[in-house]
N, C-alpha and C positions, 0 to 999 in steps of 0.2 A: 504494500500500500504506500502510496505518497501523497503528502499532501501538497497541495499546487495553489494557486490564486487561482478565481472562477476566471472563465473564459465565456462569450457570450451563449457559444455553442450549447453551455451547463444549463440555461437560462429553463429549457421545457423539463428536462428532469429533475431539476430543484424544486420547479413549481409543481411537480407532480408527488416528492417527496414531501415538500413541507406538506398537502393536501389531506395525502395518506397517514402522516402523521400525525397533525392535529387534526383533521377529523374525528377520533372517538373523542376531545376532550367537545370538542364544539356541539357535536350532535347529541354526544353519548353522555355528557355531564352537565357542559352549561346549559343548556336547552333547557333539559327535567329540573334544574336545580332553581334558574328566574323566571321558567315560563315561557310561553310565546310572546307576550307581550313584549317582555324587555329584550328577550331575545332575540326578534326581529329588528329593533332599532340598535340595538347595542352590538350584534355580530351576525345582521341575517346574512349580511352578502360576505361571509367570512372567506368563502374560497375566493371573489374578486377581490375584495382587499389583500388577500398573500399578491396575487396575479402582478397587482400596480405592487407593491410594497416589494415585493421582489427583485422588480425591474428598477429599482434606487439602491438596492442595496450595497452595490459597489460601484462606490465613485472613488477611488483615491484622491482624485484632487482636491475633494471634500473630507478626506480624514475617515472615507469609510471601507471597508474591507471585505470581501468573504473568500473563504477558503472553505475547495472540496476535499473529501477524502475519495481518493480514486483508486479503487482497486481491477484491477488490470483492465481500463478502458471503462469500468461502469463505476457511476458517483455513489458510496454507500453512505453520506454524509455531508453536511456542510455546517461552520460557523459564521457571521458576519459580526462585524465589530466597528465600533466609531470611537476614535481619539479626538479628545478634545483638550490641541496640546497650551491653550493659556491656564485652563486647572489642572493640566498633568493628570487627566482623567480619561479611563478607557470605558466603553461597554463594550459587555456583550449584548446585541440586538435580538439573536437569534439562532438558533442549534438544533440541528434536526439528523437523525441517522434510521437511516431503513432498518424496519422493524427483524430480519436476519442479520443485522451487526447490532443489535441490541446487546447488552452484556460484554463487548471484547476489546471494551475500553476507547474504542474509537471515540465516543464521546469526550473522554478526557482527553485523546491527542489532538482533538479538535479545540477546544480551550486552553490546553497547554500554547499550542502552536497560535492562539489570539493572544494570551496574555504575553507570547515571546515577544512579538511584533510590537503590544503596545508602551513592552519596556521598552525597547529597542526605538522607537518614536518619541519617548521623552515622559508618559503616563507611570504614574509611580504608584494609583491603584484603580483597581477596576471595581466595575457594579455588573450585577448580573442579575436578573431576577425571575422569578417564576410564580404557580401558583402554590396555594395552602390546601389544597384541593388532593384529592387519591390519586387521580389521574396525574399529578404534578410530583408526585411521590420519590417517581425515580431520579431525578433532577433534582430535587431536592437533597438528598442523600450525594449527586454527585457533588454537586457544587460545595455542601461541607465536607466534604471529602478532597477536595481541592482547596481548602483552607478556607473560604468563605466563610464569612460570619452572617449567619443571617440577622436581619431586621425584621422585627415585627409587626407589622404590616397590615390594616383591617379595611374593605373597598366592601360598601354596601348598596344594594339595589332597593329598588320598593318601587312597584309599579302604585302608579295614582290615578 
């Protein structure tokens, strides 16, 4: 496996990765958990929002990044990241790995290889975040597992 900077070429199977990925939290948890109501307005059109949100997510001239994991010719993964180098601040935007490289750590070489870049750019720490949620579970555990301290964090709904 190597990991590369995206190429535009990446561009339909990223957006077909991210899709597959968060899919079960979109349909299969946020949906049942606010309702139709909020959940139309808050993420109905979730797979076009990845579509556009996708296609920004690497601009280097802007400070933003993604990187695939490419195992022999097919993408099993990707991270994208933004430096924001007057606070010496990185994120991570976004991490997503095909549900067969689940488990083989790909995930952390994909964060490894963002927070290398964001030292290496002048960022002295990064932010990363996810949900509180099951579906958010595994991400969770990586990211403190990565040193990450998490903060605790409450986003509440109420349809009216």
């Amino acid at each position: 496996m190597i990991i590369r900077s995206f190429e535009p070429r990446d561009l339909l199977r990223l957006t077909e990765l991210t899709i597959e990925t968060f899919g079960p939290f979109y349909e299969g948890s946020f949906r049942p958990l606010v309702g139709e109501v909020i959940f139309a307005r808050q993420h109905g059109q979730w797979r076009e929002d990845y579509r556009n949100l996708l296609a920004t997510l690497h601009a280097p001239e802007h400070n933003k990044h993604v990187a695939v994991a490419d195992l022999d010719g097919a993408l099993a993964g990707y991270v994208g990241w933004e430096i924001d180098p007057a606070r010496e601040h990185g994120t991570i935007t976004i991490l997503a790995v095909d549900e067969h490289h689940r488990r083989d750590h790909l995930a952390t070489e994909l964060c490894e290889h963002a927070f290398s870049h964001m030292r290496a750019h002048g960022a002295v720490y990064a932010e990363i975040g996810t949900g509180g949620d099951e579906f958010h579970g595994p991400a969770r555990a990586l990211y403190e597992s990565l040193g990450c301290i998490k903060l605790p964090v409450a986003v509440y709904f109420r349809e009216l």
